[in-house]
C-alpha positions as protocol buffer text, in pm:
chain_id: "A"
residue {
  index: 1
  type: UNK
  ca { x: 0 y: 0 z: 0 }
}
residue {
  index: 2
  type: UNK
  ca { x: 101 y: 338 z: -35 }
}
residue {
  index: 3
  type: UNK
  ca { x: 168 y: 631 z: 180 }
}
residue {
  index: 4
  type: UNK
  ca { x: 26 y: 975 z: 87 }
}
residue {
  index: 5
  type: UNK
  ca { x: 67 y: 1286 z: 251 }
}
residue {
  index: 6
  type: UNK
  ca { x: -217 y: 1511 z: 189 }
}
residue {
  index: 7
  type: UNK
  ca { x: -281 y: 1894 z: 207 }
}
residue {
  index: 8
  type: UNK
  ca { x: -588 y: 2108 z: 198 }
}
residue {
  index: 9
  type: UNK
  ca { x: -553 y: 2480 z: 256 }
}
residue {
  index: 10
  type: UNK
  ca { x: -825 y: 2605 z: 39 }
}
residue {
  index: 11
  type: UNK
  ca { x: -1009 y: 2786 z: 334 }
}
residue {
  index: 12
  type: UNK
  ca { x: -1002 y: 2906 z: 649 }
}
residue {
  index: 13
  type: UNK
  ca { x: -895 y: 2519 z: 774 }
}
residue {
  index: 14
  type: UNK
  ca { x: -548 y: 2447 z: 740 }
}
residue {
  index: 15
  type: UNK
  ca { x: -594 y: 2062 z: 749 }
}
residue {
  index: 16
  type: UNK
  ca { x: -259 y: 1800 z: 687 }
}
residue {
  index: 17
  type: UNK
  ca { x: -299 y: 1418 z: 710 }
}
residue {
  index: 18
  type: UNK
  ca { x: -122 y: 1095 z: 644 }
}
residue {
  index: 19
  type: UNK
  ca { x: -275 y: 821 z: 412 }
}
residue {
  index: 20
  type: UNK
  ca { x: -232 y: 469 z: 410 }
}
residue {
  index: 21
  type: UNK
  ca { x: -357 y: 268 z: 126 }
}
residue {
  index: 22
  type: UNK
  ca { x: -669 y: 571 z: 112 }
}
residue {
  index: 23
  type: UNK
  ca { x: -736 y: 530 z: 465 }
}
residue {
  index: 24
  type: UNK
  ca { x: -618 y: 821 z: 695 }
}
residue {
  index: 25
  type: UNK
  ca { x: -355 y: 719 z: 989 }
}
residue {
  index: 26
  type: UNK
  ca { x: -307 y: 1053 z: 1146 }
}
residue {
  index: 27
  type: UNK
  ca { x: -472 y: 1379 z: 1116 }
}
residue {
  index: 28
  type: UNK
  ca { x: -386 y: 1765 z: 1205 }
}
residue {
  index: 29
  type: UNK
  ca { x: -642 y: 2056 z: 1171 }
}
residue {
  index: 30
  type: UNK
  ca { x: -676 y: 2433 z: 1273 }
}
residue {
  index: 31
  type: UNK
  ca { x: -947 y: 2667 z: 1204 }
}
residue {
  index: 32
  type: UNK
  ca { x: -784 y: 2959 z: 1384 }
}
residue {
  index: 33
  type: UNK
  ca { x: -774 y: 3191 z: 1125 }
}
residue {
  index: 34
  type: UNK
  ca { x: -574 y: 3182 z: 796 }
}
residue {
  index: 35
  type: UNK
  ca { x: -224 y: 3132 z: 966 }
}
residue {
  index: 36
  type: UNK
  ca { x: -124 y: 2857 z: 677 }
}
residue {
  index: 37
  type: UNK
  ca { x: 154 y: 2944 z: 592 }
}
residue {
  index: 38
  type: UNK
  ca { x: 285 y: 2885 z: 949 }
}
residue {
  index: 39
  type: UNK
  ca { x: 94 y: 2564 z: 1088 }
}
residue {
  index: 40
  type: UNK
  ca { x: 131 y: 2303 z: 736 }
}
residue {
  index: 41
  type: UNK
  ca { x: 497 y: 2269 z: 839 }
}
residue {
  index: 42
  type: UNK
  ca { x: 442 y: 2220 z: 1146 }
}
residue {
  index: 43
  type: UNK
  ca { x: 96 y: 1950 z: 1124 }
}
residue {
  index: 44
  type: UNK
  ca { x: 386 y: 1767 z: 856 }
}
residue {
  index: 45
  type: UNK
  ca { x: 655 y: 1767 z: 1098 }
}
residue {
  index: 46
  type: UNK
  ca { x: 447 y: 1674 z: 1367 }
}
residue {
  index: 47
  type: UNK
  ca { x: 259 y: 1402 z: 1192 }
}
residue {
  index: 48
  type: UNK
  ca { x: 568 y: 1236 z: 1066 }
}
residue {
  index: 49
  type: UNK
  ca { x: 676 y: 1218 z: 1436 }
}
residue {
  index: 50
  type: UNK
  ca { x: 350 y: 1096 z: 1570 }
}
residue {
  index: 51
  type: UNK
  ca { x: 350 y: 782 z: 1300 }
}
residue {
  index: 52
  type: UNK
  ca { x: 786 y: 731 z: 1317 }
}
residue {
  index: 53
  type: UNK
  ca { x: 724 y: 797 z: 920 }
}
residue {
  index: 54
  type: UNK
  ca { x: 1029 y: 941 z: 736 }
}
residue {
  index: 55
  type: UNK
  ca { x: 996 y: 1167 z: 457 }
}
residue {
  index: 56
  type: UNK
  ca { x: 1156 y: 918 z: 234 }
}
residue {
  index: 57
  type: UNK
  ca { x: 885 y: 641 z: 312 }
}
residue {
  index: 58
  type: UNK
  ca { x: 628 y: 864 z: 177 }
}
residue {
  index: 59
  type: UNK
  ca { x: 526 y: 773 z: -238 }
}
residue {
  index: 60
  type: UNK
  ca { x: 368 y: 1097 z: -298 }
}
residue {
  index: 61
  type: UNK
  ca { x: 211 y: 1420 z: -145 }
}
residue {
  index: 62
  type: UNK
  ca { x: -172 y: 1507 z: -208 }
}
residue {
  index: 63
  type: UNK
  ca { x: -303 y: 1918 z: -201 }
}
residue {
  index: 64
  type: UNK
  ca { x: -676 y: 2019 z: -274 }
}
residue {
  index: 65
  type: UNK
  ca { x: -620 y: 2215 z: -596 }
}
residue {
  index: 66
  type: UNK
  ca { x: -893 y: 2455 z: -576 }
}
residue {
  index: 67
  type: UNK
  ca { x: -1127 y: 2622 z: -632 }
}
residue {
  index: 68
  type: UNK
  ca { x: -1073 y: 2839 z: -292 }
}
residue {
  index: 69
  type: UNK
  ca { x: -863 y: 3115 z: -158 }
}
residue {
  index: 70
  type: UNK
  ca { x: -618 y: 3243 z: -332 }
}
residue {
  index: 71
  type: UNK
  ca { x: -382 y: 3269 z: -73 }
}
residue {
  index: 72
  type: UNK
  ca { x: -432 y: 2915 z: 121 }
}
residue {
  index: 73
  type: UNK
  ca { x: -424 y: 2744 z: -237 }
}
residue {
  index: 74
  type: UNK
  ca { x: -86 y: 2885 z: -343 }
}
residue {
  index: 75
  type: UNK
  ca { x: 28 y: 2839 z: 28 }
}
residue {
  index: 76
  type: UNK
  ca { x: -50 y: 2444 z: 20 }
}
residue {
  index: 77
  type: UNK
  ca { x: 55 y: 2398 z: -345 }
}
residue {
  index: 78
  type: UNK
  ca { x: 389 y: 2621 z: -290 }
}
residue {
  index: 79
  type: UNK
  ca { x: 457 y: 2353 z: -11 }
}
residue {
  index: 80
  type: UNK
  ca { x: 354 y: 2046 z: -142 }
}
residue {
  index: 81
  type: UNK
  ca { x: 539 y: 2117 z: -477 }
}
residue {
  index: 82
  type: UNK
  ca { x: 891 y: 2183 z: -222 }
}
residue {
  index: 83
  type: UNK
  ca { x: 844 y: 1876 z: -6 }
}
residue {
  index: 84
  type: UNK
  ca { x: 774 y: 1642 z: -356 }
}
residue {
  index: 85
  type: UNK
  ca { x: 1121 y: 1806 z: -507 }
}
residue {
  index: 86
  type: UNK
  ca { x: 1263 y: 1736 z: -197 }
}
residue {
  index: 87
  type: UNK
  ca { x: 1219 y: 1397 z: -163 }
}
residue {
  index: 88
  type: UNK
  ca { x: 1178 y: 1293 z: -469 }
}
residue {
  index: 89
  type: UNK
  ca { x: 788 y: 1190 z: -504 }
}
residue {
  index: 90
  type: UNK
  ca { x: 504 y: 1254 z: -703 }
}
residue {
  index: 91
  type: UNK
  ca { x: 265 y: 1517 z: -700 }
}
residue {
  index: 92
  type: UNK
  ca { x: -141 y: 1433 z: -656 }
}
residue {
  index: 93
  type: UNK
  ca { x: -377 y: 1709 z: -710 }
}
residue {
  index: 94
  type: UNK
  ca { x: -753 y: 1641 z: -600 }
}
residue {
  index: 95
  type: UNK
  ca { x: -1024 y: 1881 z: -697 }
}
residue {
  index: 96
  type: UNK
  ca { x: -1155 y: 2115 z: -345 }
}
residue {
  index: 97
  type: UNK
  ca { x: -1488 y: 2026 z: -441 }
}
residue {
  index: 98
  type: UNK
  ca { x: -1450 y: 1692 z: -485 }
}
residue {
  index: 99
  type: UNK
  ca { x: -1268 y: 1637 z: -189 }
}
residue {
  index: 100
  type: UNK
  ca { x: -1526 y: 1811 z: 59 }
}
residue {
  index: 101
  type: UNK
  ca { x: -1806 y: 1578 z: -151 }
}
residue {
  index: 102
  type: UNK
  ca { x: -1520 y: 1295 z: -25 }
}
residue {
  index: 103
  type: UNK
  ca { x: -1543 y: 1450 z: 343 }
}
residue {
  index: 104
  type: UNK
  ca { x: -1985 y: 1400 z: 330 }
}
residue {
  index: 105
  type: UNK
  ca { x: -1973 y: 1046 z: 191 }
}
residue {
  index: 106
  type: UNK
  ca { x: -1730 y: 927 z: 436 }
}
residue {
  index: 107
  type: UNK
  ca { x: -1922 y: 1110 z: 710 }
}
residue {
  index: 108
  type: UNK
  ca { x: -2267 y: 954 z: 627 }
}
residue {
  index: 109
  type: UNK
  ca { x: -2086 y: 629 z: 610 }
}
residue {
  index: 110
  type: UNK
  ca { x: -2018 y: 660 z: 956 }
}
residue {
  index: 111
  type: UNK
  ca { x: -2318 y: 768 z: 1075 }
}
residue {
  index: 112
  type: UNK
  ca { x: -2238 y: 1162 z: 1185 }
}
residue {
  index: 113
  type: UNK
  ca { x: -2488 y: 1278 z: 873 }
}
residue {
  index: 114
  type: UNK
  ca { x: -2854 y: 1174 z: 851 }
}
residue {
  index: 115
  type: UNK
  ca { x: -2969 y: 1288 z: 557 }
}
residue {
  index: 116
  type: UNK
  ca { x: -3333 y: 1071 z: 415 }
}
residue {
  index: 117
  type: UNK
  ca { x: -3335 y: 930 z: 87 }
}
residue {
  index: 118
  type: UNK
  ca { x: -2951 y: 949 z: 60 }
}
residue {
  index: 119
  type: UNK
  ca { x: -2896 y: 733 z: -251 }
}
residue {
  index: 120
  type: UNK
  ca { x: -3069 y: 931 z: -461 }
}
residue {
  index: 121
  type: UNK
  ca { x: -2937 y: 1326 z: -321 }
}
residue {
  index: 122
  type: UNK
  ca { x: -2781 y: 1556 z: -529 }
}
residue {
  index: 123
  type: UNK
  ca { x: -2510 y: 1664 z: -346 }
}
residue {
  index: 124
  type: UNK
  ca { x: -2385 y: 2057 z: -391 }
}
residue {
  index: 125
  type: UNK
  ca { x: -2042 y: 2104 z: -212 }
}
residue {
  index: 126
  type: UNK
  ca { x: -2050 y: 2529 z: -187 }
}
residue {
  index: 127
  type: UNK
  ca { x: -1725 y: 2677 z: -120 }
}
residue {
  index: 128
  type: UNK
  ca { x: -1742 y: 3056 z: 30 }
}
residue {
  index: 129
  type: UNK
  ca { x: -1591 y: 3330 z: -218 }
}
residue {
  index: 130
  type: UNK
  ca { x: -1782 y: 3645 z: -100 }
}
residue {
  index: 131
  type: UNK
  ca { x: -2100 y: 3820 z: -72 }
}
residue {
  index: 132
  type: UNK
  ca { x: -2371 y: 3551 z: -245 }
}
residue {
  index: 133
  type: UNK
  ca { x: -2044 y: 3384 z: -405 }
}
residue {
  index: 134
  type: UNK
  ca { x: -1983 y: 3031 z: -394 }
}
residue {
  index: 135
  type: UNK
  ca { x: -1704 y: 2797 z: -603 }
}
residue {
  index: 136
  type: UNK
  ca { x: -2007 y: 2458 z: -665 }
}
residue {
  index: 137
  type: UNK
  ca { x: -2027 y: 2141 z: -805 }
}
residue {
  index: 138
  type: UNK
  ca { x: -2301 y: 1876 z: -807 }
}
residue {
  index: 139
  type: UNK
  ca { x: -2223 y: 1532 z: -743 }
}
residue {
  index: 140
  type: UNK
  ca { x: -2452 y: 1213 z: -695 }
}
residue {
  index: 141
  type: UNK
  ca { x: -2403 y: 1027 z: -347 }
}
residue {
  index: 142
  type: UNK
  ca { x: -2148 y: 780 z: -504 }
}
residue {
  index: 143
  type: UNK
  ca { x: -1928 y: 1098 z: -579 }
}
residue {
  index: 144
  type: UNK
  ca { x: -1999 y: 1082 z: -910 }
}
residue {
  index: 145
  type: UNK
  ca { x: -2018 y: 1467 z: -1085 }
}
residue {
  index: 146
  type: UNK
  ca { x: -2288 y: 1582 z: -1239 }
}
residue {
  index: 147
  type: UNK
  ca { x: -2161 y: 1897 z: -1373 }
}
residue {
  index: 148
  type: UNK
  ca { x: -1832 y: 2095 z: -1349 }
}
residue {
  index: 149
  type: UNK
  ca { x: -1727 y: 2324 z: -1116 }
}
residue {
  index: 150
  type: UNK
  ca { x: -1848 y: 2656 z: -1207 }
}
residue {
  index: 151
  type: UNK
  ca { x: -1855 y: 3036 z: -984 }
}
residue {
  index: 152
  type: UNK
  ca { x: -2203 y: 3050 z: -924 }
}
residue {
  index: 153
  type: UNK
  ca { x: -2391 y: 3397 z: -772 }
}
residue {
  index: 154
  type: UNK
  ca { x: -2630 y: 3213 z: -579 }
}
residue {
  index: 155
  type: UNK
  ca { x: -3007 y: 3345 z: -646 }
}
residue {
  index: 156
  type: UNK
  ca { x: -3340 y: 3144 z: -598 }
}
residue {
  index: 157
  type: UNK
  ca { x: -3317 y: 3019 z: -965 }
}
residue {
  index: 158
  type: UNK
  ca { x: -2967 y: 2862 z: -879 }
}
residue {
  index: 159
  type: UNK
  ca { x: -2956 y: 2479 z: -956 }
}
residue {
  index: 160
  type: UNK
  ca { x: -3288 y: 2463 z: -1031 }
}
residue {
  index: 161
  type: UNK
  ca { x: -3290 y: 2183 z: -1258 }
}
residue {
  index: 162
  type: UNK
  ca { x: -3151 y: 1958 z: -991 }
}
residue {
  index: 163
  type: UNK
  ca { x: -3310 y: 2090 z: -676 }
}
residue {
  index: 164
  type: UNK
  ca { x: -3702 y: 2026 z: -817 }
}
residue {
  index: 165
  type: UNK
  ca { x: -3633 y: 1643 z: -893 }
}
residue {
  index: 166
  type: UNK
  ca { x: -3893 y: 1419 z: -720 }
}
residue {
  index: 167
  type: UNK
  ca { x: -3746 y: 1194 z: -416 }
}
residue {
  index: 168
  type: UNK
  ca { x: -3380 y: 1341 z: -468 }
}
residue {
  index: 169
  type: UNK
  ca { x: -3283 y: 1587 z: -150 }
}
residue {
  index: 170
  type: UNK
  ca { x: -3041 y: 1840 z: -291 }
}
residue {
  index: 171
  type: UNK
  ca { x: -2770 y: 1843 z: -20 }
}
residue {
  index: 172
  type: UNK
  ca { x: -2591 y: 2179 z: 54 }
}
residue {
  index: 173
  type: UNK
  ca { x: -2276 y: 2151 z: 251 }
}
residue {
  index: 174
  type: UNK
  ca { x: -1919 y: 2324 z: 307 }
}
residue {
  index: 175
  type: UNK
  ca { x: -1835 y: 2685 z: 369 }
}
residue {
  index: 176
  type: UNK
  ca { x: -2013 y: 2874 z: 160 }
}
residue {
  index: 177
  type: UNK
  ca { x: -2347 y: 2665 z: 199 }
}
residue {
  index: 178
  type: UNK
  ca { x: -2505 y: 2840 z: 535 }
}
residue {
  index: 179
  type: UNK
  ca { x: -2543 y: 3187 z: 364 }
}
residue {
  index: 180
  type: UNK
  ca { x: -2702 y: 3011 z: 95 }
}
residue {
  index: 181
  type: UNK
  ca { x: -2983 y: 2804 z: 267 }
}
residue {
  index: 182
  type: UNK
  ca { x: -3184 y: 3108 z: 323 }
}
residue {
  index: 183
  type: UNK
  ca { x: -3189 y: 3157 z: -55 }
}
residue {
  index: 184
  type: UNK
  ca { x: -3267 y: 2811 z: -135 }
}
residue {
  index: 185
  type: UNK
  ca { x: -3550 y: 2690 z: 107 }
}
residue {
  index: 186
  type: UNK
  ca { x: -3578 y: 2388 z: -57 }
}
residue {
  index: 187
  type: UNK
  ca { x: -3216 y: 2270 z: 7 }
}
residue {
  index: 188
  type: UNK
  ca { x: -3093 y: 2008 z: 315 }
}
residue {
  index: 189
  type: UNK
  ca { x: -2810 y: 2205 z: 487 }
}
residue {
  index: 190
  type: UNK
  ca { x: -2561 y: 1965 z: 648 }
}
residue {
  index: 191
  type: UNK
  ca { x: -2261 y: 2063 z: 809 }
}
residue {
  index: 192
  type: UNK
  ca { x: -1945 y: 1932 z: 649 }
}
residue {
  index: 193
  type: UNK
  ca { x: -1606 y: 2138 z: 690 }
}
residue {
  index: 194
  type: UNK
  ca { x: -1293 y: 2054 z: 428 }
}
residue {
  index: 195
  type: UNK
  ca { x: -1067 y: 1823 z: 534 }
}
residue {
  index: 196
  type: UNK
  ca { x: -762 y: 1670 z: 479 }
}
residue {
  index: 197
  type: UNK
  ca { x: -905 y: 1316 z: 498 }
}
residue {
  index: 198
  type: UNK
  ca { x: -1126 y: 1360 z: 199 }
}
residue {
  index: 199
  type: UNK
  ca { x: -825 y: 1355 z: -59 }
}
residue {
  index: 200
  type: UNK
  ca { x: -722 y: 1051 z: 80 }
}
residue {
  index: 201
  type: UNK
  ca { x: -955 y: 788 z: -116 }
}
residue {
  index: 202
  type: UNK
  ca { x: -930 y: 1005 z: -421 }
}
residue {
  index: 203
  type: UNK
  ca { x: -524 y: 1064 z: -403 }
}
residue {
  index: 204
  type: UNK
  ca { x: -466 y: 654 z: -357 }
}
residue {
  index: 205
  type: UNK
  ca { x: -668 y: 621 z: -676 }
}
residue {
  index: 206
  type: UNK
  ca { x: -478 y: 929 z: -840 }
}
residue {
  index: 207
  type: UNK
  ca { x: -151 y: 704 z: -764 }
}
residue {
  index: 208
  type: UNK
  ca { x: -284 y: 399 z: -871 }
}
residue {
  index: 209
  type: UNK
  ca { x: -384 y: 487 z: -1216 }
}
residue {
  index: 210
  type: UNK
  ca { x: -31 y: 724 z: -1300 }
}
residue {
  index: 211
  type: UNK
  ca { x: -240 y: 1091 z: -1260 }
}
residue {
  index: 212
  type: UNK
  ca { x: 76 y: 1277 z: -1158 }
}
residue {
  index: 213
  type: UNK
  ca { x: 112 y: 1618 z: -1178 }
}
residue {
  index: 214
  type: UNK
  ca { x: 443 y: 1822 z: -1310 }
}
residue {
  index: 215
  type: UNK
  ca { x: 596 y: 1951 z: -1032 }
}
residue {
  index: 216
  type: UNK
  ca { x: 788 y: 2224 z: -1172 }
}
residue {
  index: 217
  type: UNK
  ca { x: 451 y: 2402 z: -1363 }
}
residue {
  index: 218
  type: UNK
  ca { x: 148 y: 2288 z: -1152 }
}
residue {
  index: 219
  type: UNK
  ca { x: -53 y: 2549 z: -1047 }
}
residue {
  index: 220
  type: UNK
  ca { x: -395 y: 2576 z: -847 }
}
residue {
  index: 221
  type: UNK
  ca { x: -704 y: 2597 z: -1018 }
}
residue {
  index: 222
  type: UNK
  ca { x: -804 y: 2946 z: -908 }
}
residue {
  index: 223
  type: UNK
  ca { x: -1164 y: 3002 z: -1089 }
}
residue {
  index: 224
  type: UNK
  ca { x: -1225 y: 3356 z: -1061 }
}
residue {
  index: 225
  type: UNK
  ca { x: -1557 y: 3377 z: -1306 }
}
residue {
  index: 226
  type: UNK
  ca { x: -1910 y: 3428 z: -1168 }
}
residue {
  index: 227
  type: UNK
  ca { x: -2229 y: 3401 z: -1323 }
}
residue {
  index: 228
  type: UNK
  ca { x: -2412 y: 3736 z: -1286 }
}
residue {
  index: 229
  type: UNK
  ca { x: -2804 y: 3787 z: -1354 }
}
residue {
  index: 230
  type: UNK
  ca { x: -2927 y: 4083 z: -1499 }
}
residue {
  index: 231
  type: UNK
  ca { x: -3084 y: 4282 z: -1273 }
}
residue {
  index: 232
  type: UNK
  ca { x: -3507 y: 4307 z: -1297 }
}
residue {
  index: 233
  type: UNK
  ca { x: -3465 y: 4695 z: -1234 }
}
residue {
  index: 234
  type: UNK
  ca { x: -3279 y: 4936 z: -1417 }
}
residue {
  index: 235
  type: UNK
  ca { x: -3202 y: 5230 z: -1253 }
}
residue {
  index: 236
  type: UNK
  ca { x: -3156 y: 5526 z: -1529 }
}
């Protein structure tokens, strides 16, 4: 099996863990403010102590690639990309969204989400940009996309082809989905924070099939678009 460190920095949680085969072994998380750039040396260093793991028995290093903040993606990419050259490993990248869609599953797997008629939700992983602002993505509950990510202005008409679908709950989650429920009444707010852990599965399966990144050019996937609706008022 294979051991992957992974990184996700992409918000206000600085989160660092240790992978084993796509199941976590040791976790580290902070949501004290964006102080990055300090703590995802120190969760490394610490974890590597914690599990007697040397850098050189690690096969590759995982980071959430975005969408998210600017600043937390380039500080977990700048890192990761250092610690691969380093060593000598490959770089993993895993989608944000996907990975906090990761986080849900594995949390309603265990129990901690109770969310009815689960095998057939939509699931809408919202990631906070500003104002009504959100990075999205829809997935079905096997983790399976249904659309790309996209910068969505959330309004009432927002998703609506997938949130008035007989027997299918359309599951909000992640930072950016509280400011959002209000808007969409229809929606099943769940709380489900980024994590770490949730690039584990994906990363193991990254390694497996030889999707490596370049270390020298890979960059985060910023998305900086938003869809904007003309307003019904115009104000001469």
């Amino acid at each position: 099996m294979s051991l992957i460190l992974c990184i996700e920095t992409g918000t206000d949680i600085c989160s660092v863990g240790i992978a084993d085969g796509g199941e976590l072994i040791s976790l580290r998380e902070s949501d004290e403010g964006r102080d990055h750039a300090r703590k995802v040396g120190l969760f490394v260093d610490e974890l590597l102590r914690e599990t007697g793991i040397a850098p050189d028995d690690l096969d590759a290093v995982a980071v959430g690639k975005g969408p998210g903040s600017y600043t937390g993606l380039r500080i977990g990419v700048s890192f990761a990309k250092g610690f691969c050259y380093g060593v000598g490993i490959p770089l993993l990248s895993v989608g944000s969204l996907d990975a906090l869609t990761e986080v849900a599953r594995e949390d309603y797997e265990a129990g901690i989400l109770a969310v009815d008629d689960w095998e057939q939700a939509v699931l809408c992983p919202m990631v906070d940009a500003r104002r009504m602002e959100v990075y999205a993505q829809l997935f079905d509950s096997a983790g399976r996309p249904l659309t790309g990510v996209a910068a969505e202005v959330v309004t009432p008409e927002s998703f609506a082809p997938y949130r008035h679908r007989a027997g299918r709950p359309f599951v909000l989650f992640g930072n950016g989905a509280r400011k959002c429920s209000e808007v969409l009444p229809d929606a099943v707010l769940v709380e489900v924070a980024p994590s770490a852990r949730g690039l584990a599965r994906p990363a193991q399966q990254a390694l497996d099939e030889g999707r490596t990144e370049d270390v020298a050019y890979f960059e985060p996937f910023y998305l900086k678009d938003f869809v904007v609706t003309a307003p019904k008022r115009k104000i001469l």
